[in-house]
N, CA, C and O atoms as a GROMACS GRO file, in nm:
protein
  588
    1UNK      N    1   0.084  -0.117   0.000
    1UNK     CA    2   0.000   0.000   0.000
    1UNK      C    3   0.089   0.123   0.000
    1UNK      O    4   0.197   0.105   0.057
    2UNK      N    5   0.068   0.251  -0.053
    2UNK     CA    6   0.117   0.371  -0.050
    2UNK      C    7   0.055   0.434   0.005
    2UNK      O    8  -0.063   0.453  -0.023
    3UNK      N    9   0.123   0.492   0.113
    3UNK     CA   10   0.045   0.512   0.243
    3UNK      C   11  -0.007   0.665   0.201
    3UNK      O   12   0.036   0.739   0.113
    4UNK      N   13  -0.138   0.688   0.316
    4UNK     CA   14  -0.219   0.744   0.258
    4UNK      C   15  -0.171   0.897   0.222
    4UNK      O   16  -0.052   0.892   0.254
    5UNK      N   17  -0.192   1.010   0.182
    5UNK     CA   18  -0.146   1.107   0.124
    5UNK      C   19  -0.241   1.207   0.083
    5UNK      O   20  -0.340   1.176   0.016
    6UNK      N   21  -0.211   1.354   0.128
    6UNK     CA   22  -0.258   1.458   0.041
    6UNK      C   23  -0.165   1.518  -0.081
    6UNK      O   24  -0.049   1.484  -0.102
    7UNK      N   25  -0.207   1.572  -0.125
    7UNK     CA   26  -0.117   1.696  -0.309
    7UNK      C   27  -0.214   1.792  -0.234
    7UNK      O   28  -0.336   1.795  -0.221
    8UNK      N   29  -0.095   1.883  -0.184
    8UNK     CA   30  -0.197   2.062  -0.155
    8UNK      C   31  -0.140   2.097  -0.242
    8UNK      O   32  -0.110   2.213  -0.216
    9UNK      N   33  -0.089   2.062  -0.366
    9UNK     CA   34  -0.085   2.195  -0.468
    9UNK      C   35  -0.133   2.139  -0.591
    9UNK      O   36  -0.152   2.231  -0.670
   10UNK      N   37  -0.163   2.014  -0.646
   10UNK     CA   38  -0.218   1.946  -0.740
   10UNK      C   39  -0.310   1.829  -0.769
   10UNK      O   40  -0.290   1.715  -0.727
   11UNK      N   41  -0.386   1.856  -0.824
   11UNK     CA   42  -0.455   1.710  -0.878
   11UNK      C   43  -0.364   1.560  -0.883
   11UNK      O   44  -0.243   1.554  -0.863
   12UNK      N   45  -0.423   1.482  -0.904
   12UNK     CA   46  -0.268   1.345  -0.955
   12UNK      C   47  -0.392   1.260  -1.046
   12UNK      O   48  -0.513   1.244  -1.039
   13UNK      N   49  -0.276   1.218  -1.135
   13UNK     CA   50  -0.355   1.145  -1.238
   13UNK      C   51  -0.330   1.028  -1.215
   13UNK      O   52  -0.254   1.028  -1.118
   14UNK      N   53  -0.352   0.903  -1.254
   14UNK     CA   54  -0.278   0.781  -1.254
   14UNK      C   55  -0.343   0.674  -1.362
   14UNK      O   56  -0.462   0.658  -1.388
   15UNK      N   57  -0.237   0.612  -1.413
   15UNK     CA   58  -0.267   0.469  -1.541
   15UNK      C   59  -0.250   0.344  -1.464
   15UNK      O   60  -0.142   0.335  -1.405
   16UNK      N   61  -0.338   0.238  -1.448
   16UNK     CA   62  -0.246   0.102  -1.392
   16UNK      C   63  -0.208   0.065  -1.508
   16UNK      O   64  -0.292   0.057  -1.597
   17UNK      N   65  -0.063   0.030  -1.535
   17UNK     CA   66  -0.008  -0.023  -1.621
   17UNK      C   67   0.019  -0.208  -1.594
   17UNK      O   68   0.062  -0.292  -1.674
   18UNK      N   69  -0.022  -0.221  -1.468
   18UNK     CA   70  -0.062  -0.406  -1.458
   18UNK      C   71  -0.084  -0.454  -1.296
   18UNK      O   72  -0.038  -0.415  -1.189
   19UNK      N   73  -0.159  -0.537  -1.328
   19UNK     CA   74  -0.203  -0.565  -1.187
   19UNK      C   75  -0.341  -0.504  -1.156
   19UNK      O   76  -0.392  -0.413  -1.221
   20UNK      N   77  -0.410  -0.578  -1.024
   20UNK     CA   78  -0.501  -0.485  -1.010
   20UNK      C   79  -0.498  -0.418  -0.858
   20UNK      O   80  -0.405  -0.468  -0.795
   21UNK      N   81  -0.571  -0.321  -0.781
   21UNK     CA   82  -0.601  -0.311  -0.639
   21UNK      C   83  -0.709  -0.210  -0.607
   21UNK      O   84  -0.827  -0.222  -0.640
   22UNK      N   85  -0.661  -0.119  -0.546
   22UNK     CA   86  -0.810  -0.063  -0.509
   22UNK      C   87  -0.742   0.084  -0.480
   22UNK      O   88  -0.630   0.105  -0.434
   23UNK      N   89  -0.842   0.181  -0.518
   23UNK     CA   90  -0.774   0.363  -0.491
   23UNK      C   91  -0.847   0.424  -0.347
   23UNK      O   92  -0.957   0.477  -0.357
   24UNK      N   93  -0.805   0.418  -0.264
   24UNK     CA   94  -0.937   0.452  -0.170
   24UNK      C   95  -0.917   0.612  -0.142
   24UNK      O   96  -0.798   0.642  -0.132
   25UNK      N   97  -1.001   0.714  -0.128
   25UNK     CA   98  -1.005   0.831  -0.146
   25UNK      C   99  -1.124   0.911  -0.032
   25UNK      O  100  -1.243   0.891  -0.058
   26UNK      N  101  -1.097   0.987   0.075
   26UNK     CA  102  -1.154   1.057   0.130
   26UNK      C  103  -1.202   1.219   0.156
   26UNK      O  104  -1.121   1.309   0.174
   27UNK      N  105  -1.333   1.237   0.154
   27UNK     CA  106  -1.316   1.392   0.137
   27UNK      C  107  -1.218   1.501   0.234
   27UNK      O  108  -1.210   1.484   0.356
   28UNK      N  109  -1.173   1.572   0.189
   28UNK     CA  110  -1.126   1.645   0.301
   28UNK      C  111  -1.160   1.650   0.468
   28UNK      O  112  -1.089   1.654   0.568
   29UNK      N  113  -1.275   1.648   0.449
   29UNK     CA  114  -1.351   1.664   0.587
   29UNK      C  115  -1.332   1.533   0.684
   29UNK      O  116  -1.353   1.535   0.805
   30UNK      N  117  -1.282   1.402   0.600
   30UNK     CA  118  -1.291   1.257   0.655
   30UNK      C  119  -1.384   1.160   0.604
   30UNK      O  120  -1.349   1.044   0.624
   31UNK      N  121  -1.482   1.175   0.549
   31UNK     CA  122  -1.575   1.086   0.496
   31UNK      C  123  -1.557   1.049   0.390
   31UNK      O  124  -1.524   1.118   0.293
   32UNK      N  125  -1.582   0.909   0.393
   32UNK     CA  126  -1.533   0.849   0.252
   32UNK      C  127  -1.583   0.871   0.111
   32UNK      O  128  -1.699   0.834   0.090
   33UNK      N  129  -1.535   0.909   0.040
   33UNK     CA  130  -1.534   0.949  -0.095
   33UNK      C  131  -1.539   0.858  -0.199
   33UNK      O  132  -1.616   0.872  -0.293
   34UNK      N  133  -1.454   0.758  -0.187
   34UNK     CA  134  -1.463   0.585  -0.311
   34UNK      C  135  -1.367   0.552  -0.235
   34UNK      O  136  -1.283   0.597  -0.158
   35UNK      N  137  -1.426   0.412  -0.307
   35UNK     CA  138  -1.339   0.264  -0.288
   35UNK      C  139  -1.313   0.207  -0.420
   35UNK      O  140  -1.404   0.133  -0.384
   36UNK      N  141  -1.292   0.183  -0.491
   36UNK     CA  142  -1.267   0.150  -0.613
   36UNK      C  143  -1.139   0.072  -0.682
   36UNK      O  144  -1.025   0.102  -0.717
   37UNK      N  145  -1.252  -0.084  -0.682
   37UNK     CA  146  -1.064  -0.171  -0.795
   37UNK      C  147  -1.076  -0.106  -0.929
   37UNK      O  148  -1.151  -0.055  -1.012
   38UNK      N  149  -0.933  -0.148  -0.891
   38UNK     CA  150  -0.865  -0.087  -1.078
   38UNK      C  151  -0.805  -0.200  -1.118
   38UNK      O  152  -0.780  -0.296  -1.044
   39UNK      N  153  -0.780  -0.192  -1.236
   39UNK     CA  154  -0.707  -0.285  -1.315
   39UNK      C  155  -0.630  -0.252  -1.420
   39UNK      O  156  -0.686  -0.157  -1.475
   40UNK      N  157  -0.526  -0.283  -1.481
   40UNK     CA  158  -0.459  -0.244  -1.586
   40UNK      C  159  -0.559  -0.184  -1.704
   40UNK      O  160  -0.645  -0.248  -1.766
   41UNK      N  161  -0.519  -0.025  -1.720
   41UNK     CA  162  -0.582   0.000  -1.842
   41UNK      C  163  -0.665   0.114  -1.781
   41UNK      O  164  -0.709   0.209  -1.846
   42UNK      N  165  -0.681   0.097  -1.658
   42UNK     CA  166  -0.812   0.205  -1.568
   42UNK      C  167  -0.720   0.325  -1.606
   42UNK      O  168  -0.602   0.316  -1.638
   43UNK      N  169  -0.822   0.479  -1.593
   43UNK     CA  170  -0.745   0.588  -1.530
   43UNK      C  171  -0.800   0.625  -1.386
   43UNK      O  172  -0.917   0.599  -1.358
   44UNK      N  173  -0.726   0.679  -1.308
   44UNK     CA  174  -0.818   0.745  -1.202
   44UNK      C  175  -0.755   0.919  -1.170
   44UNK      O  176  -0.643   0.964  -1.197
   45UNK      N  177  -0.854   0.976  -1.115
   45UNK     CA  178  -0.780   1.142  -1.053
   45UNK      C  179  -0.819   1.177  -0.917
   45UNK      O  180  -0.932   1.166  -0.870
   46UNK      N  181  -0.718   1.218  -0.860
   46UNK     CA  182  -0.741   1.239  -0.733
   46UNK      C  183  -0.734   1.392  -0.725
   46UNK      O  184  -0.625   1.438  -0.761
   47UNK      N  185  -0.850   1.502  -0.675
   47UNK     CA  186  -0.846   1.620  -0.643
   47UNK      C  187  -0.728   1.651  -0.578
   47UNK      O  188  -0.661   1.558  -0.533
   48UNK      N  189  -0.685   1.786  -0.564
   48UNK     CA  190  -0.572   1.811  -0.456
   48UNK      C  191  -0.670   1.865  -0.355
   48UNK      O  192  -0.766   1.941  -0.366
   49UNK      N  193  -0.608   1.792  -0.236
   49UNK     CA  194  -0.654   1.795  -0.081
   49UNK      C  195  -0.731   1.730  -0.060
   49UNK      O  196  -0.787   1.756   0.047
   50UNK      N  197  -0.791   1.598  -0.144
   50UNK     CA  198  -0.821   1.451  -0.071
   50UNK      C  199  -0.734   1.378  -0.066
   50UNK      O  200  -0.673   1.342  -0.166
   51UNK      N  201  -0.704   1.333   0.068
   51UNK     CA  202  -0.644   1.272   0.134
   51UNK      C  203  -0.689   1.113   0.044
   51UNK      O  204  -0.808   1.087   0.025
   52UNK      N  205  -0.572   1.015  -0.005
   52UNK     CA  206  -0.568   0.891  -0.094
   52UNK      C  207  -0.499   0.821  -0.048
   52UNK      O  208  -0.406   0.863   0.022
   53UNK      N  209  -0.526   0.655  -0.076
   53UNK     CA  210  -0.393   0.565  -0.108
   53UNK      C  211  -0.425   0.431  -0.231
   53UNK      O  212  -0.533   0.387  -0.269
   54UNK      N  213  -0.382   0.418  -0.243
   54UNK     CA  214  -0.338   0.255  -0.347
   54UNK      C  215  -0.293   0.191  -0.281
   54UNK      O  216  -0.212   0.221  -0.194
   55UNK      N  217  -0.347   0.059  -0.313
   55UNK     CA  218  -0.378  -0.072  -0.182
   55UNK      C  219  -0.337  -0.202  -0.298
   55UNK      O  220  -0.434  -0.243  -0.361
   56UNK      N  221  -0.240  -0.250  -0.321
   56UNK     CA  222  -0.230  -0.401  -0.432
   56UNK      C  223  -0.355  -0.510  -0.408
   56UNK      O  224  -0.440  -0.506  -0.319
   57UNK      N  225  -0.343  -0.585  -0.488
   57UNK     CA  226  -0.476  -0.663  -0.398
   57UNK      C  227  -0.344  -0.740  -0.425
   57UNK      O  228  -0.240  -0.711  -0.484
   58UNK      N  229  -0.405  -0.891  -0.333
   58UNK     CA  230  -0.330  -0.964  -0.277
   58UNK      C  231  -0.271  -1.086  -0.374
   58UNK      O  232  -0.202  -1.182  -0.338
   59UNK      N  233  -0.322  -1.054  -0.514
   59UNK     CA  234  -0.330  -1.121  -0.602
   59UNK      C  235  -0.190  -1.130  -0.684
   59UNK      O  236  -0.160  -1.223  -0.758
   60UNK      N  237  -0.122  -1.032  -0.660
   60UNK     CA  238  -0.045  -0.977  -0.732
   60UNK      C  239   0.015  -0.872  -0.748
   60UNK      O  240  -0.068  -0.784  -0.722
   61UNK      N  241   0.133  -0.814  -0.781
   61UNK     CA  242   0.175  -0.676  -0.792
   61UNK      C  243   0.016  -0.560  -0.849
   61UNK      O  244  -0.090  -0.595  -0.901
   62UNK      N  245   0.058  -0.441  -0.814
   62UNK     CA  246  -0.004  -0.330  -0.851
   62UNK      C  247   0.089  -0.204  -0.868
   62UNK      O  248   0.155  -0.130  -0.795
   63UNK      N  249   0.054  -0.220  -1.026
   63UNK     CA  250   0.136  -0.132  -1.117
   63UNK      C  251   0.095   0.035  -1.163
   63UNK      O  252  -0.014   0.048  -1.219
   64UNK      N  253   0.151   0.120  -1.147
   64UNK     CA  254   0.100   0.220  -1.207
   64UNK      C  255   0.174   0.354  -1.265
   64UNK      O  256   0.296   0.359  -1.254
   65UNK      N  257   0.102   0.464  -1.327
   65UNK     CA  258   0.221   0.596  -1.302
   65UNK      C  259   0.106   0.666  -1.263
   65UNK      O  260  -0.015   0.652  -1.275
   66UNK      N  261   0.192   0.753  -1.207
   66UNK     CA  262   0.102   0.925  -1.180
   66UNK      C  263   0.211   0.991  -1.198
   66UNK      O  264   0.334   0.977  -1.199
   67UNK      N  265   0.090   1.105  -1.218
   67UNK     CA  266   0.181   1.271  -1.248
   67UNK      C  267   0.060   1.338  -1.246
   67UNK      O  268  -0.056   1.308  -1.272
   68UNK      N  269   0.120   1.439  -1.208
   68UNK     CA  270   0.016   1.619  -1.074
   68UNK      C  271   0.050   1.702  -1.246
   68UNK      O  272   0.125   1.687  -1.343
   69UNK      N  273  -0.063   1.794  -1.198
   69UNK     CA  274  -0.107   1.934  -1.304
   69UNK      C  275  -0.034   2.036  -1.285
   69UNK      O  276  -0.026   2.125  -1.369
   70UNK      N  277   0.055   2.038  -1.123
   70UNK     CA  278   0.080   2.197  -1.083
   70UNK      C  279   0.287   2.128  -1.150
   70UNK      O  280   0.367   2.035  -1.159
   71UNK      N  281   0.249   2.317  -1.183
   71UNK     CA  282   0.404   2.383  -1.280
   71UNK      C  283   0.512   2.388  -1.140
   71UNK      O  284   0.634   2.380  -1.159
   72UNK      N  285   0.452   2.403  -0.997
   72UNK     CA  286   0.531   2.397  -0.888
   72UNK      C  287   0.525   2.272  -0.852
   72UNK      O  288   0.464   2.182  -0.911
   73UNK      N  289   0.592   2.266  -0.749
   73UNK     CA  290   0.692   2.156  -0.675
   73UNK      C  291   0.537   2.100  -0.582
   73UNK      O  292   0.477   2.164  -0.495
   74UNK      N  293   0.512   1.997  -0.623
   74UNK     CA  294   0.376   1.936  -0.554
   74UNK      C  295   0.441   1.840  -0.474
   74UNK      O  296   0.472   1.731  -0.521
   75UNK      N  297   0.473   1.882  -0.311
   75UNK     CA  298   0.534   1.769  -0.213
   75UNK      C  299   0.435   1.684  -0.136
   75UNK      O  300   0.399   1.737  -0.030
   76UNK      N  301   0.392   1.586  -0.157
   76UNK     CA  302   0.278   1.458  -0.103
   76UNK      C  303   0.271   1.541   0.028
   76UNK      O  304   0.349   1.637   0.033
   77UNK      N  305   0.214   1.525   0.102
   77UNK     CA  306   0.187   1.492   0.278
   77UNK      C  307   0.132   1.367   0.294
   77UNK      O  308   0.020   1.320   0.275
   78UNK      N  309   0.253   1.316   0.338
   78UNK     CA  310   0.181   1.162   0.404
   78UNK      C  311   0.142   1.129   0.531
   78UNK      O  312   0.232   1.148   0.613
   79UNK      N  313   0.025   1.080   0.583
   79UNK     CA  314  -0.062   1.090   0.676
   79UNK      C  315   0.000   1.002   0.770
   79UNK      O  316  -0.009   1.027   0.890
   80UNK      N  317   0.051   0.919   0.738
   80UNK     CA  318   0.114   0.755   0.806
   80UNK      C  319   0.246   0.731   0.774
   80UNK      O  320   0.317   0.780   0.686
   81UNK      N  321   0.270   0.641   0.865
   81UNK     CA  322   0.400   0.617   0.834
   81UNK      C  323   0.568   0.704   0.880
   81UNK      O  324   0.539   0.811   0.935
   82UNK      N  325   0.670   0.691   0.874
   82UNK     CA  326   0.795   0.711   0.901
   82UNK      C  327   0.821   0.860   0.817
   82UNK      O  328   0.881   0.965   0.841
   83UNK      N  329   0.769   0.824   0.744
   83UNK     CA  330   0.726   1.037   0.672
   83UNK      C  331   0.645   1.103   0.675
   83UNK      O  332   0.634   1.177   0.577
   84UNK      N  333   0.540   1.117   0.792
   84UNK     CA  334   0.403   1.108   0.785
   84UNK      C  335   0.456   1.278   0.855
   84UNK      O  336   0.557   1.306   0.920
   85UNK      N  337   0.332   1.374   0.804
   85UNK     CA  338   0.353   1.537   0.825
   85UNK      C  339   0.328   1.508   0.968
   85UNK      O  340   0.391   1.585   1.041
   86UNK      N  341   0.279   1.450   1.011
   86UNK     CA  342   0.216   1.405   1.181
   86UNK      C  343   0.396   1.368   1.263
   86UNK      O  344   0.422   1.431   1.366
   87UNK      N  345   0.474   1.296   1.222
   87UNK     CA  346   0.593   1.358   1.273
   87UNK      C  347   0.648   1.478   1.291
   87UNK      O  348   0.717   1.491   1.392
   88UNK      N  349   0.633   1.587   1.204
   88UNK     CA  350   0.678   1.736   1.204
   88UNK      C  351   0.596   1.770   1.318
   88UNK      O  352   0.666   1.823   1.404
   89UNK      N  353   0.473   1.760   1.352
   89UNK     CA  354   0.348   1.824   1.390
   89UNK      C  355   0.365   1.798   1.593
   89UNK      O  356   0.308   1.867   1.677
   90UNK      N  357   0.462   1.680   1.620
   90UNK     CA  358   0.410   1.624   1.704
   90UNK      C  359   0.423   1.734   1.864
   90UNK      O  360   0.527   1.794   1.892
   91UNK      N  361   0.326   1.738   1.931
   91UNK     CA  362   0.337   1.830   2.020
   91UNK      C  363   0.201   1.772   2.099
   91UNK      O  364   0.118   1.682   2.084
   92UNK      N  365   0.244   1.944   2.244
   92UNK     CA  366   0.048   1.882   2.330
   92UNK      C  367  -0.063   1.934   2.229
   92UNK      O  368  -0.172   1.876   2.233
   93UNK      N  369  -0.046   2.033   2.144
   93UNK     CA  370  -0.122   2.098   2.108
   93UNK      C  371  -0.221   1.969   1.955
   93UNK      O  372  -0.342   1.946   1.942
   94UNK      N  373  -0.127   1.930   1.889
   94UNK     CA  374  -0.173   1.855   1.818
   94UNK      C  375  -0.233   1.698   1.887
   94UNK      O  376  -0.341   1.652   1.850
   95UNK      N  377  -0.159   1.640   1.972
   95UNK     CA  378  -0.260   1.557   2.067
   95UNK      C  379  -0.382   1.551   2.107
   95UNK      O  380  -0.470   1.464   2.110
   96UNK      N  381  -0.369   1.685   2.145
   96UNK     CA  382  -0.512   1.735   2.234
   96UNK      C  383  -0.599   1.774   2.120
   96UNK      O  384  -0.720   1.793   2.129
   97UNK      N  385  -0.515   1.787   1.994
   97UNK     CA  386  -0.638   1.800   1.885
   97UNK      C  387  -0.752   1.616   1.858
   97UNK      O  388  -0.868   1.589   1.826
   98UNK      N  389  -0.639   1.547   1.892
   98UNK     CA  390  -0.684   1.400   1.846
   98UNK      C  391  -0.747   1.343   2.002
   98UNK      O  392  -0.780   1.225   2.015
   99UNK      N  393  -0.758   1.423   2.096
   99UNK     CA  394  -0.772   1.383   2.197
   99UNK      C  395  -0.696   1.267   2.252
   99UNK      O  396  -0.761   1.164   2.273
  100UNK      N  397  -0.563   1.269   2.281
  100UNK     CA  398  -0.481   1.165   2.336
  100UNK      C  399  -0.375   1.237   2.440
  100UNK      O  400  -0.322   1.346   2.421
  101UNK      N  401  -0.360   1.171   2.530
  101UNK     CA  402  -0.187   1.210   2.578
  101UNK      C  403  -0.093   1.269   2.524
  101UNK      O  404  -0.064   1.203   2.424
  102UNK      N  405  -0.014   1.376   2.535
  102UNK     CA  406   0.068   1.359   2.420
  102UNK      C  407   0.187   1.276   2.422
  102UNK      O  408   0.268   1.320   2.340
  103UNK      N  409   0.235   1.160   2.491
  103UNK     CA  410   0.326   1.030   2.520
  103UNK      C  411   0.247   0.932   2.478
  103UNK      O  412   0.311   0.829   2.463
  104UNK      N  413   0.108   0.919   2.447
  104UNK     CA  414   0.054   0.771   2.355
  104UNK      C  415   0.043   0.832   2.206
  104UNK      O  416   0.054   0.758   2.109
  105UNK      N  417   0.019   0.994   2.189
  105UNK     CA  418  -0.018   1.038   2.072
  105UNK      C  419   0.173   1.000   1.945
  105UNK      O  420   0.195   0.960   1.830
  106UNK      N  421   0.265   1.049   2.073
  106UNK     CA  422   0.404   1.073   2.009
  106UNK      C  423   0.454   0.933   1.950
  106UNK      O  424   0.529   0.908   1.856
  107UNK      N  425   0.343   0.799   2.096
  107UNK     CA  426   0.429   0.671   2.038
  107UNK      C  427   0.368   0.617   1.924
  107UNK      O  428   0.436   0.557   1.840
  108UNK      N  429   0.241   0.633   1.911
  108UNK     CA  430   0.134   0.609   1.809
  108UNK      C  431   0.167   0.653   1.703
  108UNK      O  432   0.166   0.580   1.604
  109UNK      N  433   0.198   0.757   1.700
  109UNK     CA  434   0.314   0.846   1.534
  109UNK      C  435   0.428   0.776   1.513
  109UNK      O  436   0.443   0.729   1.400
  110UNK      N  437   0.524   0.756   1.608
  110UNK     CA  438   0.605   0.676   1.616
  110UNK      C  439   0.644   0.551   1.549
  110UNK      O  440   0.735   0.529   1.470
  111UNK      N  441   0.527   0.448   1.617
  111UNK     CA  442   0.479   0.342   1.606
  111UNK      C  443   0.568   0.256   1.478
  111UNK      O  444   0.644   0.160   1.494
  112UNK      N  445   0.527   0.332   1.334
  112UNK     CA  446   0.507   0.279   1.222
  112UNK      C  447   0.656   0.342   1.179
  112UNK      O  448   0.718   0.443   1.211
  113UNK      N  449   0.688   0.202   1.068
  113UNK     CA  450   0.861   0.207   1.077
  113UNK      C  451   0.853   0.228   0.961
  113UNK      O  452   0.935   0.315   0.931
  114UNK      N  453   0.758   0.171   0.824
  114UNK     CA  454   0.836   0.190   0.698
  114UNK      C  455   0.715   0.345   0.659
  114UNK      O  456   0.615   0.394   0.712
  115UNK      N  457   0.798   0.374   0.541
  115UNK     CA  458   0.771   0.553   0.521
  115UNK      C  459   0.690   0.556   0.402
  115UNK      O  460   0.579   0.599   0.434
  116UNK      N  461   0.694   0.533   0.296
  116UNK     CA  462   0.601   0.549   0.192
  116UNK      C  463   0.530   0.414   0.147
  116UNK      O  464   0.430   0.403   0.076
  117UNK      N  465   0.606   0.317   0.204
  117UNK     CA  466   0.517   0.215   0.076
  117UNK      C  467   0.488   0.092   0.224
  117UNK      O  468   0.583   0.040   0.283
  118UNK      N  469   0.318   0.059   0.267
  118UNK     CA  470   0.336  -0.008   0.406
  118UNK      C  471   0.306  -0.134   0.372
  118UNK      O  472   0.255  -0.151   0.261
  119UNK      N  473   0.324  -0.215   0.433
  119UNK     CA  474   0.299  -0.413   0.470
  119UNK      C  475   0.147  -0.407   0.424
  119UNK      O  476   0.077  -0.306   0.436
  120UNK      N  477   0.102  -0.535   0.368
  120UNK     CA  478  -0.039  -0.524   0.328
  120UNK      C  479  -0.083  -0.579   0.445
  120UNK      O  480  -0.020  -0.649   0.525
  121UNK      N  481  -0.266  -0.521   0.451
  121UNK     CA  482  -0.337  -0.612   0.529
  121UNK      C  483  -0.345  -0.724   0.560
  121UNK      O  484  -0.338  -0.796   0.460
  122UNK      N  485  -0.363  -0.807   0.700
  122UNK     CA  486  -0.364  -0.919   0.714
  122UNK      C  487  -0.500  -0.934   0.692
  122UNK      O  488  -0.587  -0.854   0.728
  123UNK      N  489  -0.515  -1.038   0.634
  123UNK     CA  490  -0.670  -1.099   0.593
  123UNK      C  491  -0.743  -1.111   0.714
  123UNK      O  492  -0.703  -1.166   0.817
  124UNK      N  493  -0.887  -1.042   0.689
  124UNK     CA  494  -0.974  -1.070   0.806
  124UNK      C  495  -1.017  -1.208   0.795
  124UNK      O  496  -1.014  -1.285   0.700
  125UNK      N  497  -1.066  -1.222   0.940
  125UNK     CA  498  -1.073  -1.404   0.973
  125UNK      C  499  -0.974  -1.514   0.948
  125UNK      O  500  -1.014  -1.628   0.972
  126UNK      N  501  -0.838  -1.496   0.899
  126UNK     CA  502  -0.745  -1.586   0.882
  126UNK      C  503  -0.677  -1.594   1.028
  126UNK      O  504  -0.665  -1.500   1.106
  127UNK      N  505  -0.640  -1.714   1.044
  127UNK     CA  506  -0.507  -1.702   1.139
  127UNK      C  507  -0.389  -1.662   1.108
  127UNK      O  508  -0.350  -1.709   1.001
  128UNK      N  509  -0.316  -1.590   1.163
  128UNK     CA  510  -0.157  -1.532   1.157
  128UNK      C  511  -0.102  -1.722   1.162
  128UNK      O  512  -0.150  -1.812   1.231
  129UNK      N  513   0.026  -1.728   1.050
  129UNK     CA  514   0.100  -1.835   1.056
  129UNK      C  515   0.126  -1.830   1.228
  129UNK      O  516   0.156  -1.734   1.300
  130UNK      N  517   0.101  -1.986   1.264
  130UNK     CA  518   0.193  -1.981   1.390
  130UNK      C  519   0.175  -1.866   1.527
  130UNK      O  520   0.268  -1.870   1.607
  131UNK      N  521   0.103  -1.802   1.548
  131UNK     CA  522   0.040  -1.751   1.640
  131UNK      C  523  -0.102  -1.799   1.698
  131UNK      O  524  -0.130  -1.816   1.817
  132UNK      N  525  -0.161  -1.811   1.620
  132UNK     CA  526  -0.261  -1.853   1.670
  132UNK      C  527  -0.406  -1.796   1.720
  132UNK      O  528  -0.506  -1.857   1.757
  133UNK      N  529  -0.375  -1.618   1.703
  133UNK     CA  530  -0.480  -1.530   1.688
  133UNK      C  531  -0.556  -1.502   1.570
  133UNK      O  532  -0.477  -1.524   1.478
  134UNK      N  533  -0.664  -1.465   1.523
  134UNK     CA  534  -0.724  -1.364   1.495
  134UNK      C  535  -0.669  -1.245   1.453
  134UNK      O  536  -0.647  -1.184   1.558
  135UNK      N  537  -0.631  -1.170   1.353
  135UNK     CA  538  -0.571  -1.053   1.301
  135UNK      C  539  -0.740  -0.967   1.247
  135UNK      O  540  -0.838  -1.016   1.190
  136UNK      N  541  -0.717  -0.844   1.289
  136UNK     CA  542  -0.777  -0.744   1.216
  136UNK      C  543  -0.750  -0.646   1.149
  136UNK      O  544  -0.715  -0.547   1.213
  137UNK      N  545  -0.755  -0.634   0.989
  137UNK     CA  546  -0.705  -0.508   0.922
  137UNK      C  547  -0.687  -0.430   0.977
  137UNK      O  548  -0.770  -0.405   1.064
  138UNK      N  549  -0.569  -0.344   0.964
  138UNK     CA  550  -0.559  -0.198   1.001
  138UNK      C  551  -0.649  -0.111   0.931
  138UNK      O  552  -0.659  -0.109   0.808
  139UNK      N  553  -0.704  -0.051   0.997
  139UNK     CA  554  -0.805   0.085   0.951
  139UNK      C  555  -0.747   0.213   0.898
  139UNK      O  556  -0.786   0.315   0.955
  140UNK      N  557  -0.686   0.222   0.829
  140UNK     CA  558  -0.623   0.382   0.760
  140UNK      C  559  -0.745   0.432   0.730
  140UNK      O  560  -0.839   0.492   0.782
  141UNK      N  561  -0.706   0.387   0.629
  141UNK     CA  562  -0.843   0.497   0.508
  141UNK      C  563  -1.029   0.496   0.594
  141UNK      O  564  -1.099   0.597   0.596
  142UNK      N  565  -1.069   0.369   0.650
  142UNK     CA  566  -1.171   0.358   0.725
  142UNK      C  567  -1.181   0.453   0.819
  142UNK      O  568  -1.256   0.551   0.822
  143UNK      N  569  -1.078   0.409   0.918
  143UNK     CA  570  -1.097   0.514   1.034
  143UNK      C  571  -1.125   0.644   1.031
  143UNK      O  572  -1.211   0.696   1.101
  144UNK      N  573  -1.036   0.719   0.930
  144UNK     CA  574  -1.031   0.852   0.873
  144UNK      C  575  -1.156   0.890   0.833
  144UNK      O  576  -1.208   0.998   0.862
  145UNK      N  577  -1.227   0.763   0.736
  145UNK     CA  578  -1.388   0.812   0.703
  145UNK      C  579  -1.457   0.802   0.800
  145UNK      O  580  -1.565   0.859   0.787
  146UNK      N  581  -1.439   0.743   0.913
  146UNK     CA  582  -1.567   0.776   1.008
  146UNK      C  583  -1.523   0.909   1.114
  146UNK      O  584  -1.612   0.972   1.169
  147UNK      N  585  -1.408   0.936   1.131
  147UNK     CA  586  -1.393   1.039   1.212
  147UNK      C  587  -1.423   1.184   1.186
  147UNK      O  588  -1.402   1.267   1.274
   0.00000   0.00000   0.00000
């Protein structure tokens, strides 16, 4: 998955050039906007300042290009992850925006080790090899739409 992301200065276009997965896209405000598989051959566009990601399905690689409209320097903000603008941000003031501590808010930002491109979902209802639990998807893009 390419973790989730705003363009505050451009649109983004994108081709899957092979493979298929899914574009998930939220309005600014948090509420979900689409869910949508793609497949080689799709186009899709993402407004600038909805917050997006591309998700592989599990089937196989997920291939694509993009490229933004703006003549300036269009730098992602990524929401998650080891580059996530929520590292720059971290303080009491932004905590207390999410309503947390700010020592569970800092480890919670923290938390997540790789930076642009994250581990796919573990399948709901499968067992983890060799553990022996129950795994539940991580909620990115979900959570965000209901909050």
């Amino acid at each position: 998955m390419l973790a989730p992301h705003v363009n505050p200065r451009a649109t983004e276009y994108g081709v899957v050039l092979g493979g298929e997965g899914t574009v998930q896209v939220v309005f600014p405000n948090g509420s979900l906007a689409m869910s949508a598989a793609v497949r080689e051959g799709d186009v899709f566009w993402i407004p600038r300042y909805f917050p997006f990601c591309q998700v592989a399905s599990r089937g196989g690689p997920f291939e694509f290009f993009g490229f933004t409209t703006s003549a300036r320097r269009n730098r992602p903000q990524f929401l998650v992850g080891a580059a996530s603008v929520l590292r720059t941000m971290l303080g009491p003031e932004v905590a207390a925006g999410f309503g947390a501590h700010e020592k569970d808010f800092r480890e919670l930002v923290r938390a997540q080790e790789a930076a642009l491109i994250l581990p796919s979902f573990p399948e709901t209802g499968k067992r983890e090899k060799g553990r022996g639990k129950k795994e539940e998807p991580p909620l990115v893009i979900e959570q965000m739409a209901k909050e």
